[in-house]
C-alpha positions as CSV (number, residue, x, y, z in Angstrom):
1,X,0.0,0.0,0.0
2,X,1.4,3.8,-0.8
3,X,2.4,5.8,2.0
4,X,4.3,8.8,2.0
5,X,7.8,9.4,3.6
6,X,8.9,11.6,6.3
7,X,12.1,12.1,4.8
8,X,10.3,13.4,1.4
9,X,7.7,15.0,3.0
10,X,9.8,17.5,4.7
11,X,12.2,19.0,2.3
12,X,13.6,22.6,1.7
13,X,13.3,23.3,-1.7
14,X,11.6,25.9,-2.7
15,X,9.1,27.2,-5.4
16,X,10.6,29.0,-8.6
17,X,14.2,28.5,-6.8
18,X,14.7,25.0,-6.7
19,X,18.7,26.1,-6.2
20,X,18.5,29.5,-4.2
21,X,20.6,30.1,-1.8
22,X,21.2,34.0,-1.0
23,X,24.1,33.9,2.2
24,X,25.1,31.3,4.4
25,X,23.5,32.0,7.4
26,X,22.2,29.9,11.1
27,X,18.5,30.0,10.5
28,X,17.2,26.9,9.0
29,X,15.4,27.0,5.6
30,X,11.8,27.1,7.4
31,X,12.8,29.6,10.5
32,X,13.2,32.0,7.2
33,X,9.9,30.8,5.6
34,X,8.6,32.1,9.3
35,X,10.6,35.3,9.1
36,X,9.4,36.1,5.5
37,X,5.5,35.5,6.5
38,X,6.7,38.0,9.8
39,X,8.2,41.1,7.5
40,X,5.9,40.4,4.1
41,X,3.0,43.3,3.7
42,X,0.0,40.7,2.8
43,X,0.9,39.5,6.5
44,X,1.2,43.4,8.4
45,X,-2.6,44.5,6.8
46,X,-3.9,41.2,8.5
47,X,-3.8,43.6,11.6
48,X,-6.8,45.6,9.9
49,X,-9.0,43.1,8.8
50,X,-11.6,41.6,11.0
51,X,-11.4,38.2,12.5
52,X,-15.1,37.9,13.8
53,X,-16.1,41.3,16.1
54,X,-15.7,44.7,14.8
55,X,-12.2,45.9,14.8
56,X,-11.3,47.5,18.4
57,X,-13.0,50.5,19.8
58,X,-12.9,50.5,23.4
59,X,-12.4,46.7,23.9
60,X,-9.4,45.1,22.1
61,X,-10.3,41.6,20.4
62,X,-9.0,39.4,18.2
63,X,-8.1,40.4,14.2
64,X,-6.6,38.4,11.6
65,X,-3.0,39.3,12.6
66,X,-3.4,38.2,15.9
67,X,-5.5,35.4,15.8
68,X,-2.3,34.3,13.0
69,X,0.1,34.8,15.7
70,X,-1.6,32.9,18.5
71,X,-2.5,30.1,15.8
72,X,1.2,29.7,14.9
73,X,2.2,29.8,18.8
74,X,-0.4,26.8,19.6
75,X,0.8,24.9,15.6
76,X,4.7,25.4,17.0
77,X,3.3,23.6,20.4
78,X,1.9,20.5,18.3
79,X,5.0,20.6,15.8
80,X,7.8,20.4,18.7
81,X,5.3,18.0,20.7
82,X,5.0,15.1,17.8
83,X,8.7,15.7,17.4
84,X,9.6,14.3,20.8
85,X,7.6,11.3,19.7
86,X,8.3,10.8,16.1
87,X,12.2,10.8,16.7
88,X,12.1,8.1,18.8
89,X,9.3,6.0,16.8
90,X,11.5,6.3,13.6
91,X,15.4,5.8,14.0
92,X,16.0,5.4,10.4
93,X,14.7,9.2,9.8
94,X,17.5,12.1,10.6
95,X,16.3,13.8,14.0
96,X,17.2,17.2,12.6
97,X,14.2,16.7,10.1
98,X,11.5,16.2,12.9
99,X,13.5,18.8,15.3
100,X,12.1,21.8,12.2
101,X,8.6,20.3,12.4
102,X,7.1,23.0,14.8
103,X,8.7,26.2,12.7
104,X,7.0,24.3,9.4
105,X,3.5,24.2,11.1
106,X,4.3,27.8,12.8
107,X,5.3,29.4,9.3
108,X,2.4,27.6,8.2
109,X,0.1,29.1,10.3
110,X,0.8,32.6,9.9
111,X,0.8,32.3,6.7
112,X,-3.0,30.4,6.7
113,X,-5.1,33.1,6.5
114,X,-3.0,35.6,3.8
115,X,-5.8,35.0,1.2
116,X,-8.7,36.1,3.4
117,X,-11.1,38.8,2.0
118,X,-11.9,42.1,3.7
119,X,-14.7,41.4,6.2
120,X,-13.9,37.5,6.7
121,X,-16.0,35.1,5.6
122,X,-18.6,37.8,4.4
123,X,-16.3,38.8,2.3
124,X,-15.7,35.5,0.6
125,X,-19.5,35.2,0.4
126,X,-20.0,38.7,-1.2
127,X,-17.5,37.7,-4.1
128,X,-19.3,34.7,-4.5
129,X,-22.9,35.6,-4.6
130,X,-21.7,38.4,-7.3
131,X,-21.2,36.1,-9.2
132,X,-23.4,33.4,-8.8
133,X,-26.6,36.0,-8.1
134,X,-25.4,39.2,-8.3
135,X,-24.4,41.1,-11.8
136,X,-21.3,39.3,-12.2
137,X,-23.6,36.4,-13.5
138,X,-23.0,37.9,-17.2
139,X,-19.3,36.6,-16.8
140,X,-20.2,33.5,-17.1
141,X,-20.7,33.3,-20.4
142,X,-18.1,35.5,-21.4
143,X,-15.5,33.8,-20.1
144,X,-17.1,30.4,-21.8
145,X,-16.4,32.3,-25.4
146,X,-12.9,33.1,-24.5
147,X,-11.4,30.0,-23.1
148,X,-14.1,27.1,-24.3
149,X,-16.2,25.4,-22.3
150,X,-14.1,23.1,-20.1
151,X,-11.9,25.3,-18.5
152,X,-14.7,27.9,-18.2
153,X,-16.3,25.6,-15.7
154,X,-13.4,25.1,-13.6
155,X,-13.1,28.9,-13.9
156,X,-16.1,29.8,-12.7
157,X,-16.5,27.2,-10.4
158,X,-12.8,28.9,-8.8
159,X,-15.4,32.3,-8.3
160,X,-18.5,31.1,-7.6
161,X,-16.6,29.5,-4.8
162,X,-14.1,31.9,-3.7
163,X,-12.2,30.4,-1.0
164,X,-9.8,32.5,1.3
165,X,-7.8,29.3,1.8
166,X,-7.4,29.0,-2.4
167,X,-6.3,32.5,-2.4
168,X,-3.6,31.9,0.6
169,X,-2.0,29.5,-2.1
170,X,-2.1,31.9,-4.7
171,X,-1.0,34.8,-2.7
172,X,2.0,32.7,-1.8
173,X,2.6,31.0,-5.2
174,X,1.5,33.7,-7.8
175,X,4.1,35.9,-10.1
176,X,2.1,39.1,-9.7
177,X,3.7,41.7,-12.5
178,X,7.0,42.9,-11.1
179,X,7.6,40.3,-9.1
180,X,10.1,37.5,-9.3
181,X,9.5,33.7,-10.4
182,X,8.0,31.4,-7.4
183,X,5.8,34.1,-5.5
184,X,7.1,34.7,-2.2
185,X,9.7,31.5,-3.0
186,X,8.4,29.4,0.5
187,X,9.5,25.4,1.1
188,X,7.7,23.1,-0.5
189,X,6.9,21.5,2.7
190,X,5.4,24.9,4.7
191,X,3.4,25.4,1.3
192,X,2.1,22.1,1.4
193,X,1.2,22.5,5.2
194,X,-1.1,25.5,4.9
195,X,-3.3,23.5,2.2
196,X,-6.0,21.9,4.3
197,X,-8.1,20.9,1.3
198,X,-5.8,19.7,-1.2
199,X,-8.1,19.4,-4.4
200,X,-9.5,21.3,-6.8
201,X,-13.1,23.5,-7.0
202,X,-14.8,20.7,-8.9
203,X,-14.5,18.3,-6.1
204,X,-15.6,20.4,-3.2
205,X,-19.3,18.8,-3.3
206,X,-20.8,22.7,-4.1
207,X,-19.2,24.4,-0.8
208,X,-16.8,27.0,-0.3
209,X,-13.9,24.6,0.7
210,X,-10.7,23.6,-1.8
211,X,-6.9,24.5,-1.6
212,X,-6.3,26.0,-5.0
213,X,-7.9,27.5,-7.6
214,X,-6.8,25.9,-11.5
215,X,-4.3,28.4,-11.8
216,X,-1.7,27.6,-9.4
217,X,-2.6,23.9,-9.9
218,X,0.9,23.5,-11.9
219,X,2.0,25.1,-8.1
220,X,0.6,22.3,-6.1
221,X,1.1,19.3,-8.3
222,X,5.0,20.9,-8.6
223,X,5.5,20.7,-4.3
224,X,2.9,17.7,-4.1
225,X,5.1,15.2,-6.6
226,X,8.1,16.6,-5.3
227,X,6.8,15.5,-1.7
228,X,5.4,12.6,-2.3
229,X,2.5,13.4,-1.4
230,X,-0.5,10.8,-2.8
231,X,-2.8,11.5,-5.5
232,X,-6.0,10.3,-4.1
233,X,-8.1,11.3,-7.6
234,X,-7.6,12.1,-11.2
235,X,-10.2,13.0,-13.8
236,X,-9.3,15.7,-15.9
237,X,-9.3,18.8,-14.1
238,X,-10.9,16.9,-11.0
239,X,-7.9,15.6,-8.6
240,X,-7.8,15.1,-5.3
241,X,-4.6,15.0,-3.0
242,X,-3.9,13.3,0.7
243,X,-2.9,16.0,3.2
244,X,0.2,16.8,3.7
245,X,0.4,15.4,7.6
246,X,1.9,18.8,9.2
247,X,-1.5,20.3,7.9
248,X,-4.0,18.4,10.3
249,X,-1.8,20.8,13.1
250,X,-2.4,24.1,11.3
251,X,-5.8,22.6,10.7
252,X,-6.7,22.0,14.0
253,X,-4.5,25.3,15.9
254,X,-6.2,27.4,13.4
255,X,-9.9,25.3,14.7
256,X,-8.6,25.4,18.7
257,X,-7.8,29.3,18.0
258,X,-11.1,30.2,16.5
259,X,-13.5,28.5,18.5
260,X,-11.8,29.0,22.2
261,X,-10.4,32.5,21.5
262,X,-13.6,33.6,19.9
263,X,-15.9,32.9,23.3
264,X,-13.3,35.0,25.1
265,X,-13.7,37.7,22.7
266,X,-17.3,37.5,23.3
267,X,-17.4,37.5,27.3
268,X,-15.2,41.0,27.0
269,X,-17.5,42.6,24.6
270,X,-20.6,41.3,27.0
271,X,-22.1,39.4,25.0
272,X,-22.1,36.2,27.5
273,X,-21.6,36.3,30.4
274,X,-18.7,34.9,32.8
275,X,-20.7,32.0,34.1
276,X,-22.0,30.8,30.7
277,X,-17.6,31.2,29.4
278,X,-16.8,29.1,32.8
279,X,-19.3,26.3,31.8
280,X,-18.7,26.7,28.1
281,X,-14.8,25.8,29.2
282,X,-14.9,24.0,32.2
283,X,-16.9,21.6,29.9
284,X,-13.3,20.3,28.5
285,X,-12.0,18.6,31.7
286,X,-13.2,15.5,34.5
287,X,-15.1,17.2,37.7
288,X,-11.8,16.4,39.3
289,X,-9.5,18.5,36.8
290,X,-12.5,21.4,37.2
291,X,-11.5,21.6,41.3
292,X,-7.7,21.6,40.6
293,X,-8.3,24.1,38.3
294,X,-10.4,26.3,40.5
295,X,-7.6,25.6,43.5
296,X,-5.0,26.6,41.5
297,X,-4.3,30.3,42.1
298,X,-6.8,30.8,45.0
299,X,-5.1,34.2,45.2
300,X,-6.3,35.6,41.7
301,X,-9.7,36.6,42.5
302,X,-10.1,39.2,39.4
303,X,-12.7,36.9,37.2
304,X,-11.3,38.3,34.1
305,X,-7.6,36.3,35.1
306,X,-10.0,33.6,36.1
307,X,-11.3,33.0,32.8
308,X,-8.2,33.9,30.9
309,X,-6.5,31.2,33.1
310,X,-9.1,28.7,32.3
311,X,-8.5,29.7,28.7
312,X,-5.2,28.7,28.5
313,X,-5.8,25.4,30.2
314,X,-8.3,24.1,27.6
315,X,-6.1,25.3,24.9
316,X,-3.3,23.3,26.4
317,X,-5.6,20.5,26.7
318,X,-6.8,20.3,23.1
319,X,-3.3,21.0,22.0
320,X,-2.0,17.7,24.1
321,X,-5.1,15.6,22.7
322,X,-4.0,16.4,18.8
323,X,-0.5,15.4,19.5
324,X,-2.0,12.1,20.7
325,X,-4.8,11.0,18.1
326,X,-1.9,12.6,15.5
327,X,0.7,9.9,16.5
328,X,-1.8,7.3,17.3
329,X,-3.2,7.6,14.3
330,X,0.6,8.3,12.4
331,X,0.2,5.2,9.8
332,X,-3.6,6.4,8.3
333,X,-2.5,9.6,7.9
334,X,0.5,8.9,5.7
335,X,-1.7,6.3,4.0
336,X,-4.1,9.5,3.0
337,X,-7.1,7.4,5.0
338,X,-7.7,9.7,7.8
339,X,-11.0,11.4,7.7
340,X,-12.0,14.3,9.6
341,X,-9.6,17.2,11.8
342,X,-7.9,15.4,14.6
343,X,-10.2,17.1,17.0
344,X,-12.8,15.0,15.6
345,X,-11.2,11.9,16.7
346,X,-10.4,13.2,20.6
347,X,-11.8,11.2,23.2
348,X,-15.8,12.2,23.3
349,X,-15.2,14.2,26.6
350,X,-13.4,17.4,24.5
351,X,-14.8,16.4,21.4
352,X,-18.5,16.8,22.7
353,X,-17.4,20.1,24.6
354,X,-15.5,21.1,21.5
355,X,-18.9,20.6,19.2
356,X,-21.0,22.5,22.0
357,X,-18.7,25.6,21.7
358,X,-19.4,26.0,18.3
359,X,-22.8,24.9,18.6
360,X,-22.9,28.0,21.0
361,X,-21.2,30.5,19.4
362,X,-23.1,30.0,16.1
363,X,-26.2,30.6,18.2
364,X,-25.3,33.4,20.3
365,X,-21.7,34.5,19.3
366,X,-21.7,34.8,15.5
367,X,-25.4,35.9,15.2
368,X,-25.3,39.0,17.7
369,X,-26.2,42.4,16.6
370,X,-22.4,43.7,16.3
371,X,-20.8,40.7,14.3
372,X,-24.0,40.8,12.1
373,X,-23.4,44.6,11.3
374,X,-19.8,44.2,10.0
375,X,-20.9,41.5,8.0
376,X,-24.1,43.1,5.9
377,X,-21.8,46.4,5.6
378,X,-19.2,44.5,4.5
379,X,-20.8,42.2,2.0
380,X,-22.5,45.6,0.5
381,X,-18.7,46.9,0.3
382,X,-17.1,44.3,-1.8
383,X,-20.3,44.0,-3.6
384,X,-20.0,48.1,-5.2
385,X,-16.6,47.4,-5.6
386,X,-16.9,44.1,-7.5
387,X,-19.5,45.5,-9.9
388,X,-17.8,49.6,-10.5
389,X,-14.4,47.3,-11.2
390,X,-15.9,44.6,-13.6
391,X,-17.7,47.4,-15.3
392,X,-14.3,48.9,-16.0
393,X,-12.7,46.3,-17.1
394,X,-15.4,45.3,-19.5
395,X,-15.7,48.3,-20.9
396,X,-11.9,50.0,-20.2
397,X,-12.1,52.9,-22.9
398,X,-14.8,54.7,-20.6
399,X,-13.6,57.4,-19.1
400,X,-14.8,57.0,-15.9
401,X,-13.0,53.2,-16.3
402,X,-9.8,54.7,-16.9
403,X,-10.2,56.7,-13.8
404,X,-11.0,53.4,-12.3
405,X,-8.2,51.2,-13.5
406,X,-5.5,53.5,-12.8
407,X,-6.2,53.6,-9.4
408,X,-4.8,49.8,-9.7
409,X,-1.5,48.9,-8.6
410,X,0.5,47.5,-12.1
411,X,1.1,44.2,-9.7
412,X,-2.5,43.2,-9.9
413,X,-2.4,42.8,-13.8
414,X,-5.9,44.5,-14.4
415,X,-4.5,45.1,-17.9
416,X,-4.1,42.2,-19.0
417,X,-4.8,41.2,-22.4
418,X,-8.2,38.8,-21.8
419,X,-11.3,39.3,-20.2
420,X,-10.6,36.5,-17.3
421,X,-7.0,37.8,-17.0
422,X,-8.3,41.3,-16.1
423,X,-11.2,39.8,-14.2
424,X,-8.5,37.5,-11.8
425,X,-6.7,40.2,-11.9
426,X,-9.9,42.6,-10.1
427,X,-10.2,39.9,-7.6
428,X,-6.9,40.1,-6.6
429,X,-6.8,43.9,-5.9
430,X,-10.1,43.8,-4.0
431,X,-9.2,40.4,-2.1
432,X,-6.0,42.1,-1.3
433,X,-7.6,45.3,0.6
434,X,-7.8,45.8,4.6
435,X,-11.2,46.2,5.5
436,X,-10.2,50.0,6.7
437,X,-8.6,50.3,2.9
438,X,-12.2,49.3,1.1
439,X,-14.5,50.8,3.6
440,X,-12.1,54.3,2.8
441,X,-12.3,53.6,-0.9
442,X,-16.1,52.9,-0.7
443,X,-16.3,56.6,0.5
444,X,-14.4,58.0,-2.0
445,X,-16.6,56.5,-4.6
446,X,-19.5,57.1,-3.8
447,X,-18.4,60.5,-2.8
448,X,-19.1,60.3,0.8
449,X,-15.8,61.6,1.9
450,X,-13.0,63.7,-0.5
451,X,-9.2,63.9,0.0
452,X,-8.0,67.2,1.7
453,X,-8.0,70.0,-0.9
């Protein structure tokens, strides 16, 4: 039976470089993959794009730069954890390769979320609907008369179910005009680890969930062969990949960060109260690990240090249980045969109090008044901004298009010489923006604010 190799499966080639070596220097090949997520710009405007709650007024919660950061502190946990463990399970595999496993799933992690929208998953939503509902259903056809009919429907299948992960792998991969061969030139094996869906649109059973879109899948077949990695599926433009292994911990740090950190988030804004976050976490742990952690620090009596405490035991917890179903369940994965995040196969204890946290913060978390507000403004946001920019670009000899287009940085190719070129090339721009940046250029637009004169 086909299984995949550790000593493949971690490797530090890298995209477009095969060869590059810039200096000799002590950082290992994926401590620089880390430090080039840390200093590139798509990473920095994560810090103004929402996460799930407004971004802070009086209250400081989570955005998409620092839910990144947390997420690659919790994957770097897992990594070094399952390192311990896998060095002494496999003799015959150098040590220094599983002592970089937690700074892959760490580089991985901050680099997970690059592709998001403006406005989250309303923004991925918005783009979308235009397209499926809205008046970007006319591009359907159009691009059906430039590039035939087969490709068109992986094409707009790619839109119509715009992914944020998809666009992480592009963002990563792409040669934007200007810029050199390979995209930001990662490892094979930290770009393989942020693709928690590893096959195309066409196989995604109609939701919003694959790892690439058609164009970078010369990209992923490139790392995947080069890997190891298995081809689960091939039909044309239909394939279907196993997971790279390291990307069930960016999969489930990115899951532990989102659910846990999101009910803290919510008891600071008020929107549940400390008893319902005790219950919501205490949940997690044996009535006899509850009273140890309630004797703990009988000192700390501020319930806001109480709860952040409590916190940071479940998310140690959680972390602890992946390591284990990950090992004891080391053969499946590198078969390709494990179904499911690993939180789905922890013992039922924390995978029942796991489920109820997101059962509760669908309910009373992600429908309150304040995350509900960010979400309709921003899907009406990206939605006058898809349809002024695919006006221009359709019709580019307008005047008002012109004004438009130039407004385009040259790096998003929104000259290009087709139709779908310039249309990818709209997406990227808009997908690109900070939700401060579009809300500002929404203004300007529709002329509800001017520059200084």
């Amino acid at each position: 039976m086909d299984t995949m190799q550790w000593q493949r499966l971690i490797s530090t080639k890298r995209l477009g470089h095969p060869e590059l070596t810039d200096f000799v220097e002590s950082r290992s090949e994926f401590q620089r993959d880390y430090d080039r997520m840390i200093f590139s710009a798509p990473f920095r405007r994560l810090q103004n794009k929402t996460q799930v709650f407004p971004l802070p007024g009086s209250v400081f919660v989570h955005n998409r730069l620092t839910h990144s950061l947390e997420v690659a502190s919790v994957g770097r946990s897992m990594g070094n954890d399952a390192a311990r463990i896998l060095i002494n399970r496999h003799p015959e595999v150098n040590p220094a390769l599983f002592g970089q496993l937690g700074t892959i799933v760490s580089a991985a992690c901050l680099a997970h979320d690059l592709g998001n929208p403006p406005f989250g998953h309303s923004g991925e939503k918005a783009i979308a609907t235009f397209f499926s509902e809205g008046k970007g259903t006319r591009f359907q056809q159009m691009i059906r008369d430039e590039v035939g009919p087969d490709l068109a429907d992986i094409i707009w299948q790619d839109i119509t179910r715009y992914d944020g992960n998809a666009n992480a792998f592009r963002l990563l991969t792409h040669q934007y005009e200007g810029r050199r061969e390979g995209g930001y030139v990662m490892t094979y094996s930290t770009l393989a680890s942020i693709v928690k869906y590893p096959y195309s649109s066409l196989l995604s059973g109609g939701k919003s969930k694959f790892g690439f879109f058609h164009s970078e899948l010369p990209f992923f077949r490139e790392v995947a062969d080069h890997l190891g990695i298995l081809q689960l599926y091939s039909d044309g433009y239909r394939l279907r990949y196993a997971r790279h292994p390291l990307a069930y911990f960016v999969e489930a740090a990115d899951d532990i960060c989102y659910q846990i950190m999101d009910i803290e988030d919510a008891y600071k804004l008020h929107i549940i109260t400390a008893e319902q976050t005790r219950q919501l976490l205490f949940s997690f742990f044996e009535p006899h690990q509850q009273q140890a952690i309630d004797n703990a620090y009988p000192s700390v009596t501020d319930p806001n240090e109480r709860i952040i405490y409590l916190r940071s035991c479940v998310i140690n917890a959680i972390e602890q249980e992946c390591v284990r179903v990950f090992t004891d369940n080391e053969e499946l994965i590198l078969r390709g045969q494990l179904e499911g995040s690993l939180i789905s196969h922890a013992q039922p204890r924390m995978r029942d109090a796991f489920a109820q946290c997101a059962s509760f913060s669908a309910s009373n978390v992600y429908r309150s008044r304040e995350v509900l507000d960010v979400e309709l403004a921003g899907y009406k946001i990206i939605d006058t901004l898809l349809e002024l920019f695919t006006d221009a670009i359709v019709r580019p000899d307008k005047a008002y298009s012109k004004r438009l287009i130039d407004r385009v940085s040259s790096q998003y190719q929104i000259n290009a010489p087709t139709l779908t070129g310039r249309l990818i090339g709209v997406l990227d721009y808009i997908t690109g923006m900070t939700d401060v940046y579009a809300l500002d250029l929404y203004r300007k637009i529709n002329g509800m604010s001017l520059p200084n004169i």
